[in-house]
C-alpha angles and dihedrals in degrees: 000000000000118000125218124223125193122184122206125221124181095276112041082044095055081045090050096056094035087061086047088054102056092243103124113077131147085282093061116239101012110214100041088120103101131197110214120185134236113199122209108216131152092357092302140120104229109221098025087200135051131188107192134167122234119277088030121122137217128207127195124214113185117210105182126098094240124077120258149187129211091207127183106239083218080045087220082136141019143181092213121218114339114196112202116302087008118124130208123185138193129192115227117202103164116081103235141108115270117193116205142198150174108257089199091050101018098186089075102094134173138171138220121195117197110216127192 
């Protein structure tokens, strides 16, 4: 009987648990989308920009006692309203720059850009 030897190298082996792992699809590596967090605080956006790939998604906690919005300046999107310690999130797929603001305050004022 012939034995058969493999020998791993980094690669194959990071291929090798990847496939375990469920991770390689028809898309490539699958869970690469990411959710990063903008936090409302003393009537701030922090942080006040935001560079995102597509499919990622940002979510919005506002921690201030009074109510705010995270609002599309095109207001092709919105949060709606966020009472304190609620979240709101939104998926972006097109690559772009969308400015942003609080329709209640709106002074307060952020940025996203979406990055290939």
């Amino acid at each position: 009987m012939r034995q058969l030897m493999y020998v791993l190298n980094r690669r194959s082996f990071g291929v090798l648990l990847a496939a375990q792992l469920g991770l390689i699809g028809t898309g490539g590596m699958a869970g690469s989308a990411k959710t990063h967090v903008v936090r409302i605080k003393r009537f701030k956006f922090e942080p006040p920009e935001l560079e995102i790939r597509p499919g990622d998604t940002v979510e919005w906690v506002n921690e201030d006692a009074a109510p705010h919005t995270a609002t599309s300046v095109d207001k092709s999107w919105d949060t709606g309203a966020l009472k304190k310690n609620q979240k709101a999130s939104v998926t972006f797929d097109q690559v772009g720059t969308r400015d942003y603001f609080c329709i209640y305050h709106p002074h307060m004022k952020a940025s996203l850009r979406v990055v290939a």
